[in-house]
FIPABA-378661 format. One record per atom (N, C-alpha, C, O): residue number from 1; residue in three letters; atom name; x negated, y negated, z negated. Coordinates in Angstrom, 1 decimal. Layout:
! residues N
     i    aa   at        u        v        w
   NUM   ala   CA        X        Y        Z
...
This chain:
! residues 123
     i    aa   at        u        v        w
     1   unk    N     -0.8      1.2      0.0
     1   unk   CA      0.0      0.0      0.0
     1   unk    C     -0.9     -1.2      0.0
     1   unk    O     -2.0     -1.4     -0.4
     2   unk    N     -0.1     -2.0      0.4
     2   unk   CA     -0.8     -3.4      0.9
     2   unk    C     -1.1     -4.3     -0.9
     2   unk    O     -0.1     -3.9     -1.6
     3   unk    N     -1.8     -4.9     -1.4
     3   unk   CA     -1.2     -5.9     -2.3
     3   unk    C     -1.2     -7.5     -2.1
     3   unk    O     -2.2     -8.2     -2.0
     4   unk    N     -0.1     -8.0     -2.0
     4   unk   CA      0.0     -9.7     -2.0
     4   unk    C      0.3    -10.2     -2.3
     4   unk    O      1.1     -9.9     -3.2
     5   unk    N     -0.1    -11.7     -2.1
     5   unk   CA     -0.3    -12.9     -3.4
     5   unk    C      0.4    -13.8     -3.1
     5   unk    O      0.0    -14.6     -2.2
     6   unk    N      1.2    -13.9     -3.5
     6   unk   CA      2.4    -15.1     -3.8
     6   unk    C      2.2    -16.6     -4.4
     6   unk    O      1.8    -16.7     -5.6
     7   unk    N      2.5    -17.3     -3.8
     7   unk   CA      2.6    -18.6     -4.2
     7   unk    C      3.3    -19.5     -3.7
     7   unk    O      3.5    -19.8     -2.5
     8   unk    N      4.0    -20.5     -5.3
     8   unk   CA      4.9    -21.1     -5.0
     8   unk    C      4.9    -22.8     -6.1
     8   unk    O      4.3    -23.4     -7.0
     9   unk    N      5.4    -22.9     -5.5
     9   unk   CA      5.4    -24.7     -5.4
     9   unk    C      6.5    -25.3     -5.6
     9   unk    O      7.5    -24.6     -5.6
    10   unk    N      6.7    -26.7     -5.9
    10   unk   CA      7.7    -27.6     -6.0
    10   unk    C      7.6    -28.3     -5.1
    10   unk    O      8.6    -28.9     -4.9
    11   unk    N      6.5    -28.8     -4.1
    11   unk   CA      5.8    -29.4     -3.0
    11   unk    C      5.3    -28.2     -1.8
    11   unk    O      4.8    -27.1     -2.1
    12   unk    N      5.4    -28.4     -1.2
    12   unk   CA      5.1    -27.8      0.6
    12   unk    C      3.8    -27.8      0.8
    12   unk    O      2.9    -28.6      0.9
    13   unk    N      3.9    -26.2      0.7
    13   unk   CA      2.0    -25.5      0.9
    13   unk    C      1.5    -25.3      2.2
    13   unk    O      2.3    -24.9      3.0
    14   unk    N      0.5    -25.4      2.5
    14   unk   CA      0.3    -25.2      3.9
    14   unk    C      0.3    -24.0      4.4
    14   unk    O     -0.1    -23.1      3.6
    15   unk    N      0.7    -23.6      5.4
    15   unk   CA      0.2    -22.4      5.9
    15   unk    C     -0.8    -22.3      7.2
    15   unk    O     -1.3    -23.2      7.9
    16   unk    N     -0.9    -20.8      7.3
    16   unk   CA     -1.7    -20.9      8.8
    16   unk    C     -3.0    -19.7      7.8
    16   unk    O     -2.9    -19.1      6.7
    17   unk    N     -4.5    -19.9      9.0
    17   unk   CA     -5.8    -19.7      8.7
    17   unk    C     -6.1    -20.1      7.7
    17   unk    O     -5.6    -21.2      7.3
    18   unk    N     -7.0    -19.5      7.1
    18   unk   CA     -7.7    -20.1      6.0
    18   unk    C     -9.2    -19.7      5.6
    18   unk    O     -9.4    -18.8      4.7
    19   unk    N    -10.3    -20.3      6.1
    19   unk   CA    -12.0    -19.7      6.0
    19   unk    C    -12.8    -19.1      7.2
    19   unk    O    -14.0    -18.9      6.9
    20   unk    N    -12.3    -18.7      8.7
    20   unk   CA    -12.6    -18.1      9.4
    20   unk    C    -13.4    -19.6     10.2
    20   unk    O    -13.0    -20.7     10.5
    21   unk    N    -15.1    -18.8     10.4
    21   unk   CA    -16.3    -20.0     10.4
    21   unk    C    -16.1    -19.4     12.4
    21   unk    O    -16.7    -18.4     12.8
    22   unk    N    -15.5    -20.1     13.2
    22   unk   CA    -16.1    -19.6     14.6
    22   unk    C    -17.6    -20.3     15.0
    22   unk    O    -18.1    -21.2     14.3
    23   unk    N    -18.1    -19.8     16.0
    23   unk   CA    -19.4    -21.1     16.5
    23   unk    C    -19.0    -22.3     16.9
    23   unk    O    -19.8    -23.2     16.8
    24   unk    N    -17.9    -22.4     17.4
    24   unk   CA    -17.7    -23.6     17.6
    24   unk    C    -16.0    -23.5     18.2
    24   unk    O    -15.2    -22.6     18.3
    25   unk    N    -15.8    -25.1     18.4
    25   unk   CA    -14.5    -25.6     18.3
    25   unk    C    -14.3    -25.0     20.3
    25   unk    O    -13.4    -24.2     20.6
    26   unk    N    -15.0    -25.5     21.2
    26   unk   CA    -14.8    -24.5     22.6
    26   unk    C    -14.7    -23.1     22.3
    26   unk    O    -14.0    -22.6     23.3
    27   unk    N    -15.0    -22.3     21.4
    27   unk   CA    -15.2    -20.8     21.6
    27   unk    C    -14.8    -20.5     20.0
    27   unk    O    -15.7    -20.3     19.2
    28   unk    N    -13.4    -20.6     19.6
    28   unk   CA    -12.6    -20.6     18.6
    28   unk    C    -12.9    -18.8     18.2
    28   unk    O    -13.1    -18.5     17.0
    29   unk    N    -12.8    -18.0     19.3
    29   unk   CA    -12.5    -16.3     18.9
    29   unk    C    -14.0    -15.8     18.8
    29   unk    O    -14.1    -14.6     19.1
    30   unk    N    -15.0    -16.3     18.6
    30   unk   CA    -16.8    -16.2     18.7
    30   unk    C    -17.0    -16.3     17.6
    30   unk    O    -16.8    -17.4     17.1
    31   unk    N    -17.5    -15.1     16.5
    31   unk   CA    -18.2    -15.7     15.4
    31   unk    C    -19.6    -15.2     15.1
    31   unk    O    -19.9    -14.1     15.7
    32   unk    N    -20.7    -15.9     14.3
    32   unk   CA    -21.9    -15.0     14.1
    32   unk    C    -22.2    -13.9     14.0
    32   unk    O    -23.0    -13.1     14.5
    33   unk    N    -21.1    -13.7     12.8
    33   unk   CA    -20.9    -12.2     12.4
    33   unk    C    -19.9    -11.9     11.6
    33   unk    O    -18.9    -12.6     11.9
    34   unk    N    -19.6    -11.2     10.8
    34   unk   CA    -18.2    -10.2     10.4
    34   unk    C    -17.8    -11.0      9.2
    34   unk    O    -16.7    -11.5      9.0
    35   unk    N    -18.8    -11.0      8.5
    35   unk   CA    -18.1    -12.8      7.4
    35   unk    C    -17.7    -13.8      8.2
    35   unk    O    -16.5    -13.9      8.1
    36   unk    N    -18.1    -14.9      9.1
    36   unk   CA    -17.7    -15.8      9.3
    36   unk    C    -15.9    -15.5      9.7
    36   unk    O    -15.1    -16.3      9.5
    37   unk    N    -15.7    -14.0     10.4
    37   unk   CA    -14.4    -14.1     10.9
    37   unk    C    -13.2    -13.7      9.7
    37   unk    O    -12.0    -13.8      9.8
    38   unk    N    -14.1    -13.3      8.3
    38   unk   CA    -13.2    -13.2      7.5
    38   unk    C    -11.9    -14.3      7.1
    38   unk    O    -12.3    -15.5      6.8
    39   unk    N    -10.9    -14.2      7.0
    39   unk   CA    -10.2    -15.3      6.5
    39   unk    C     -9.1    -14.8      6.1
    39   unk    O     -8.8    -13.6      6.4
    40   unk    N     -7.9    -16.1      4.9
    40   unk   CA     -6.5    -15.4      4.5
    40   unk    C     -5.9    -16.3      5.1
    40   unk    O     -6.0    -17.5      5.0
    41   unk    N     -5.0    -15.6      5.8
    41   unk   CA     -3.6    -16.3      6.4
    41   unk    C     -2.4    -16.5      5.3
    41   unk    O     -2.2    -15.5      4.6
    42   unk    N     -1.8    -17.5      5.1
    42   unk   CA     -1.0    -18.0      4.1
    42   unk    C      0.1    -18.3      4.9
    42   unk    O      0.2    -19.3      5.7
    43   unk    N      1.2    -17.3      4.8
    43   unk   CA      2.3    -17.5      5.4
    43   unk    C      3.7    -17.9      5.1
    43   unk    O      4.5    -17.0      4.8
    44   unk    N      4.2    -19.2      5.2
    44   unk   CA      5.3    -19.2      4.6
    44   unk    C      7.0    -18.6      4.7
    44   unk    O      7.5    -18.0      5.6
    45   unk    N      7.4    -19.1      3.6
    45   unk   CA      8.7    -18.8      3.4
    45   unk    C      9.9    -19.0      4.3
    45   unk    O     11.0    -18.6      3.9
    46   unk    N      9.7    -19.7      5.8
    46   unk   CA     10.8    -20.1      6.4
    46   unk    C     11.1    -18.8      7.6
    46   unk    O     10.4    -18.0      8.3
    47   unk    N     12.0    -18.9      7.3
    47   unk   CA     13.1    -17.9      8.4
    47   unk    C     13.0    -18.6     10.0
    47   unk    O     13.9    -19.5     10.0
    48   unk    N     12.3    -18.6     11.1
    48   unk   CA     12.9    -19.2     12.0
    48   unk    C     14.3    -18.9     13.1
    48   unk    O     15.0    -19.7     13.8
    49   unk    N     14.5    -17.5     12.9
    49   unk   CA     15.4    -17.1     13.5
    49   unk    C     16.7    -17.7     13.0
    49   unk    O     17.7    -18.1     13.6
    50   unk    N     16.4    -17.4     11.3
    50   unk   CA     17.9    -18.0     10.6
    50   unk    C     17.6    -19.3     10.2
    50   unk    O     18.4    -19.6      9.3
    51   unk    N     16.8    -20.1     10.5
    51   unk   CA     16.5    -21.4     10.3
    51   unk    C     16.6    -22.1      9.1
    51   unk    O     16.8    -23.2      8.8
    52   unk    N     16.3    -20.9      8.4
    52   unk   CA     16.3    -21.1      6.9
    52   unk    C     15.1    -20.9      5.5
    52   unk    O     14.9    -19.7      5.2
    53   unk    N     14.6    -21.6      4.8
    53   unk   CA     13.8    -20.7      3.6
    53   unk    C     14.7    -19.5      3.0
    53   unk    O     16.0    -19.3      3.1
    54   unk    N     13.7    -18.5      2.2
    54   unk   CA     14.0    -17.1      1.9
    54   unk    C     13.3    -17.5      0.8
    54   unk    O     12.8    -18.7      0.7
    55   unk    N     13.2    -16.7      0.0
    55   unk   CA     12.3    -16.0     -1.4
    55   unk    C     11.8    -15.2     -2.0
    55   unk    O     12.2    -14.5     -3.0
    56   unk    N     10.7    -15.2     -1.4
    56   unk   CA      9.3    -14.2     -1.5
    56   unk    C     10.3    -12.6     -2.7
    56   unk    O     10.5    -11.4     -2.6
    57   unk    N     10.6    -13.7     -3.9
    57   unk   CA     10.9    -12.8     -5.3
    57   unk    C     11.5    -13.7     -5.9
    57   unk    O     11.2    -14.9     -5.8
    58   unk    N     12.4    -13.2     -6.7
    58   unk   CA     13.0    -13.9     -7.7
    58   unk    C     12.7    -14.2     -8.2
    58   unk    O     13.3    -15.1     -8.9
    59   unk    N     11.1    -13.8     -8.5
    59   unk   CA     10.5    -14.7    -10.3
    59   unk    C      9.9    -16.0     -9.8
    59   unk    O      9.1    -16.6    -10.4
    60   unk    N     10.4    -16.4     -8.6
    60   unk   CA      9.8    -18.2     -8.0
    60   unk    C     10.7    -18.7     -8.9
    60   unk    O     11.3    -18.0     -9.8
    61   unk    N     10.7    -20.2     -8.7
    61   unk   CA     11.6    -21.1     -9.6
    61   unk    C     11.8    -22.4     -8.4
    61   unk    O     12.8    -23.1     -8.2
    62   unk    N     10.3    -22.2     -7.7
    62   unk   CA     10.1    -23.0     -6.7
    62   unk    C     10.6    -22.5     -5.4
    62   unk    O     10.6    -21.3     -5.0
    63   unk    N     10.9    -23.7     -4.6
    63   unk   CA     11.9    -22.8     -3.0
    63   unk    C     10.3    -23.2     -2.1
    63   unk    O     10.2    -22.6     -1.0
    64   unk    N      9.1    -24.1     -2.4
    64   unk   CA      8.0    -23.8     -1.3
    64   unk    C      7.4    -22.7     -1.7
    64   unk    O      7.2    -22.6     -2.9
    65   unk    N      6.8    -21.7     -1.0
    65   unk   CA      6.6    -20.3     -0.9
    65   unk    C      5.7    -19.7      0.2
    65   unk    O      6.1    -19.3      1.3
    66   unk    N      4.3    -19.5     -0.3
    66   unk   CA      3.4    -18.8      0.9
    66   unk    C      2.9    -17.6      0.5
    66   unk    O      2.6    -17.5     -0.7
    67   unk    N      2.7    -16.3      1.3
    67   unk   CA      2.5    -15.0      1.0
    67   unk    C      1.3    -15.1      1.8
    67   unk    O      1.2    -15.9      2.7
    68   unk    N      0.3    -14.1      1.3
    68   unk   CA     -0.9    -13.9      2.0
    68   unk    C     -1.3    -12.4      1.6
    68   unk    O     -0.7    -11.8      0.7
    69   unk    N     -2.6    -11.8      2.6
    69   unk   CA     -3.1    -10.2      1.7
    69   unk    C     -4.1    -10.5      2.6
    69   unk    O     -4.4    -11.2      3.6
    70   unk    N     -4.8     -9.3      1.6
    70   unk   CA     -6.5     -9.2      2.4
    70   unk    C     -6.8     -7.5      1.4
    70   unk    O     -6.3     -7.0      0.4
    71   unk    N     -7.6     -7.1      2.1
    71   unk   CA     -7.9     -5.9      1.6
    71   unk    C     -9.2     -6.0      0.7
    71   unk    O     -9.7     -5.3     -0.2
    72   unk    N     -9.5     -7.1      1.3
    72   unk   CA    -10.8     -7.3      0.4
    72   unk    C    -11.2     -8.1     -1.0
    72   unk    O    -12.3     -8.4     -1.5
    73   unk    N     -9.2     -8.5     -1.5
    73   unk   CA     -9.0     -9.3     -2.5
    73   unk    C     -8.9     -7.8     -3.8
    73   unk    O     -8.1     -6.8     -3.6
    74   unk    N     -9.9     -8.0     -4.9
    74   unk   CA    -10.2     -6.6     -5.7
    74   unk    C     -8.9     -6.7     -6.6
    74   unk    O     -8.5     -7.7     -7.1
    75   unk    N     -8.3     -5.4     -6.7
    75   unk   CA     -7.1     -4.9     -7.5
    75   unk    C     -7.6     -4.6     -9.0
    75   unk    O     -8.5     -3.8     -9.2
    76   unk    N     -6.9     -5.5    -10.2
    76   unk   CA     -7.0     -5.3    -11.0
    76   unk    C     -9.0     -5.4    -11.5
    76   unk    O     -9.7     -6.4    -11.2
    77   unk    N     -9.4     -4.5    -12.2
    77   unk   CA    -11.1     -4.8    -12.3
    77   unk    C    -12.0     -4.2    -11.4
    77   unk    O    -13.1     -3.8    -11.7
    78   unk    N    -11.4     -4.0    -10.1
    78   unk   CA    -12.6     -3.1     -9.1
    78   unk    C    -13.1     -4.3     -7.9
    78   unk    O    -12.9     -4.2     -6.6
    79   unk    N    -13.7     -5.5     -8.9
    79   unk   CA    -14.9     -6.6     -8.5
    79   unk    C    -15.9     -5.5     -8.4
    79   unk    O    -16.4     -4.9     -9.3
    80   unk    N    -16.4     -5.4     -6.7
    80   unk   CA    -17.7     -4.4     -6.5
    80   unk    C    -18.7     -5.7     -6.7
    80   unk    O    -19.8     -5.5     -7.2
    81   unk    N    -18.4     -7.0     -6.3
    81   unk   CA    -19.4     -8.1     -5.5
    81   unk    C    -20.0     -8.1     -4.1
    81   unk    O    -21.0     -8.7     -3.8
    82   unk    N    -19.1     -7.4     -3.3
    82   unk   CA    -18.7     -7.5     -2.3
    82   unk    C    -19.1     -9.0     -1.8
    82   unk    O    -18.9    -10.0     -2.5
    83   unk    N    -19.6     -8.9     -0.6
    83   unk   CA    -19.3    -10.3     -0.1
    83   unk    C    -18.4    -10.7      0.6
    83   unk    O    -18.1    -11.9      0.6
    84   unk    N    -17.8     -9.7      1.2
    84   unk   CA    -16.6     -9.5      1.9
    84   unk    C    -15.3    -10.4     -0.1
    84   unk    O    -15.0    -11.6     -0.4
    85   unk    N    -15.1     -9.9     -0.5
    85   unk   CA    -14.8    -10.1     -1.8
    85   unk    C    -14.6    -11.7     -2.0
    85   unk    O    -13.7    -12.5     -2.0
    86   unk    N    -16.1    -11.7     -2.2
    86   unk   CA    -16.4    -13.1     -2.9
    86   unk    C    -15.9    -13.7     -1.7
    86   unk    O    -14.8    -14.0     -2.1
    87   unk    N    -15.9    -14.0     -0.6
    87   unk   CA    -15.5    -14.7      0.1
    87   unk    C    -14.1    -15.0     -0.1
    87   unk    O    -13.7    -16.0     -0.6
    88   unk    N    -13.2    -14.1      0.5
    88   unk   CA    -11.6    -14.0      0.2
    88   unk    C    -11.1    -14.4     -1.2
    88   unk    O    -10.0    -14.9     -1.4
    89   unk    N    -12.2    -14.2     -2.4
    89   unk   CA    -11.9    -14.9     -3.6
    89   unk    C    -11.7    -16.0     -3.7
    89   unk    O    -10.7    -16.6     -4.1
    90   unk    N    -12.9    -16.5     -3.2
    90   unk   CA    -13.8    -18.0     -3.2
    90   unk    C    -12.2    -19.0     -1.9
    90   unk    O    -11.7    -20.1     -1.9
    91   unk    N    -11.9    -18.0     -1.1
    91   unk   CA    -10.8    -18.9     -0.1
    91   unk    C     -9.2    -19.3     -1.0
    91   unk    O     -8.5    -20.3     -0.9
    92   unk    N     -9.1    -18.2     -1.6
    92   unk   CA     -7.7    -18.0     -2.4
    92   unk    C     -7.8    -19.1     -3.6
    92   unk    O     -6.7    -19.6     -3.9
    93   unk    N     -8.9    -19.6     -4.2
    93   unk   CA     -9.6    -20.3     -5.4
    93   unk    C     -9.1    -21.3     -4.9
    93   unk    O     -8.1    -22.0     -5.4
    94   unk    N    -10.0    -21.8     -3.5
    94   unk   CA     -9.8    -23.0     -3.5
    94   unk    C     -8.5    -23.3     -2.7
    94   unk    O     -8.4    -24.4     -2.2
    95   unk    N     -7.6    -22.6     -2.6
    95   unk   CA     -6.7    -22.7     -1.6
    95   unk    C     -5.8    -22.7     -2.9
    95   unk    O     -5.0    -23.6     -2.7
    96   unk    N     -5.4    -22.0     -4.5
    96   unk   CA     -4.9    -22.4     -5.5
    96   unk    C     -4.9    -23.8     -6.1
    96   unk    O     -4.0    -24.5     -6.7
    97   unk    N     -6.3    -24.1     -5.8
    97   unk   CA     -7.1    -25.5     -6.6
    97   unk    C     -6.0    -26.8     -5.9
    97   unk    O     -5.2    -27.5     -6.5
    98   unk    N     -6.1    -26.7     -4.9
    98   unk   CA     -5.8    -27.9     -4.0
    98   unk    C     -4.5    -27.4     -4.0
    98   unk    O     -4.6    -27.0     -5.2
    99   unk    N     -3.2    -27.0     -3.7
    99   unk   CA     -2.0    -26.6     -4.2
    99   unk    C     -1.7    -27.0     -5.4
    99   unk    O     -0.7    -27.6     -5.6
   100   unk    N     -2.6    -26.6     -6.4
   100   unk   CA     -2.1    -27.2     -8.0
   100   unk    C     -2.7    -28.8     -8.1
   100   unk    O     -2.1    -29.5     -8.9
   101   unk    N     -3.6    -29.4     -7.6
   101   unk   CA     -3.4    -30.5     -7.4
   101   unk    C     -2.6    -31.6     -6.9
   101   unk    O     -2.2    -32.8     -7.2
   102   unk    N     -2.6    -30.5     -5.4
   102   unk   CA     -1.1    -31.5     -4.7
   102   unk    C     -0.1    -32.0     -5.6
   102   unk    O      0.3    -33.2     -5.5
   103   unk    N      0.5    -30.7     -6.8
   103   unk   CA      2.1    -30.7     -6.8
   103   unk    C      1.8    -30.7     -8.7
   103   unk    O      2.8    -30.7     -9.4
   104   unk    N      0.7    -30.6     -9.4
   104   unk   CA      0.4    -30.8    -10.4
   104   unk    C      1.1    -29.4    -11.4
   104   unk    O      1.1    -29.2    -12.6
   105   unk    N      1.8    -28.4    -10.2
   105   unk   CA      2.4    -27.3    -10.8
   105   unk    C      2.2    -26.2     -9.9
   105   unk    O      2.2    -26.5     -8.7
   106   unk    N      1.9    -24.9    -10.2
   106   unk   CA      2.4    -23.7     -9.2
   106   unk    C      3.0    -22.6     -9.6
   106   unk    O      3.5    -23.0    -10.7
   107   unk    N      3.4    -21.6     -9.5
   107   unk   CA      3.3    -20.1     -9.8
   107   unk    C      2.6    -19.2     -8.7
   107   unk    O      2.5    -19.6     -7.6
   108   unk    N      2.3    -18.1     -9.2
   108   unk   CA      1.4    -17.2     -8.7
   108   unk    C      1.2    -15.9     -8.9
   108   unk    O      0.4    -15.6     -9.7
   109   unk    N      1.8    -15.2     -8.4
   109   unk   CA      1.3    -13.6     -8.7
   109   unk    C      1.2    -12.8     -7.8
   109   unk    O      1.6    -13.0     -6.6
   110   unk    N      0.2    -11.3     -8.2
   110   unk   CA      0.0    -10.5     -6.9
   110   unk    C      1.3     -9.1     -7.6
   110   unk    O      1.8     -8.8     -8.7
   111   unk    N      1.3     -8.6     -6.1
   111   unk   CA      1.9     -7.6     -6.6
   111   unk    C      1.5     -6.3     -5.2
   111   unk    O      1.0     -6.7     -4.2
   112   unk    N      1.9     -5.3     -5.4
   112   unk   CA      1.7     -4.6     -4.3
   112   unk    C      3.2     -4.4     -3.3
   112   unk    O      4.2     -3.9     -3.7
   113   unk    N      3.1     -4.8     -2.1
   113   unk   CA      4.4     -4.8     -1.0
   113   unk    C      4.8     -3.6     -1.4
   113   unk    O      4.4     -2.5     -1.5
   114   unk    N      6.1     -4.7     -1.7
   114   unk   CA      7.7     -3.8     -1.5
   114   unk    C      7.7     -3.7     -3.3
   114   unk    O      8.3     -2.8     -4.0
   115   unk    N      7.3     -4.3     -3.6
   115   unk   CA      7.1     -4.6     -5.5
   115   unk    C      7.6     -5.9     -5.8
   115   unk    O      7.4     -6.3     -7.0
   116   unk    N      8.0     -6.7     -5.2
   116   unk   CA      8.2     -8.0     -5.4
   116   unk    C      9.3     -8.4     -6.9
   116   unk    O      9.3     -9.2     -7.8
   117   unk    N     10.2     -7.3     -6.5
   117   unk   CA     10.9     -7.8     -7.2
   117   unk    C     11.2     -6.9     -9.0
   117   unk    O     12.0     -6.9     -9.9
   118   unk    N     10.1     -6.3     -8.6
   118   unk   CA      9.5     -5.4    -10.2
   118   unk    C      9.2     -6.2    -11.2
   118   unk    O      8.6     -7.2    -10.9
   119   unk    N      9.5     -6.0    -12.7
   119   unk   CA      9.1     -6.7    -13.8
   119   unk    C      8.0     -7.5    -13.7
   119   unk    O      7.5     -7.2    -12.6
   120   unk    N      7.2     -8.6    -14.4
   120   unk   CA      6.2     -8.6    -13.9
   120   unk    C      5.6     -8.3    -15.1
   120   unk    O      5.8     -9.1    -16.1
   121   unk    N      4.6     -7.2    -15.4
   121   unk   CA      3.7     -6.4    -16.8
   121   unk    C      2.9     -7.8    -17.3
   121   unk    O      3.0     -7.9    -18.5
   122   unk    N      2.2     -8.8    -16.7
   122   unk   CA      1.4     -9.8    -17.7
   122   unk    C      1.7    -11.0    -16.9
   122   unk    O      1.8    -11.2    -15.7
   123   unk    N      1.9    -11.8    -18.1
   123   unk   CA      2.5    -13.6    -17.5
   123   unk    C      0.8    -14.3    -18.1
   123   unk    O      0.5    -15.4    -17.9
């Protein structure tokens, strides 16, 4: 199973890419090597077909809402130090940082797909 990380807001998170280093802005799909192409896509909450927001999980409070996953984000304490790791950490960190600054509030939790809406064991 996949695990992903939820976040939610009272203010409008960005979504899209998030850390992927290409060589350059002409040759966007080119990278040095296998870190630079690492990145987390942060996906939001809007429905386009039904032209509407949804909700990730009930335990939001907040209606802005971005989902993201990476394989390389460690479950629970299996931090190898990975660079692969530290990287996807280091993107999610600062991609929290600047969200809880924007809106001076967030929530946040991981869980594994198709668990969203399971108790949640630690606040």
């Amino acid at each position: 199973m996949t695990q992903y990380m939820y976040i939610a807001s009272p203010m409008r998170l960005p979504n899209g890419s998030f850390g992927s280093k290409p060589l350059s802005l002409e040759q966007p799909n080119v990278f040095l090597n296998e870190l630079d192409f690492m990145y987390l896509y942060f996906d939001n909450n809007y429905d386009s077909k039904l032209k509407r927001k949804f909700s990730y999980s009930p335990h939001f409070s907040f209606d802005y809402q971005v989902a993201a996953y990476s394989n390389h984000i460690p479950l629970g304490l299996g931090f190898t130090g990975k660079a692969e790791e530290g990287k996807c950490l280091t993107i999610l960190y600062h991609y929290l940082n600047e969200a809880l600054n924007a809106s001076g509030v967030i929530e946040y939790f991981t869980c594994l797909s198709g668990k969203e809406d399971s108790s949640i064991s630690k606040k």
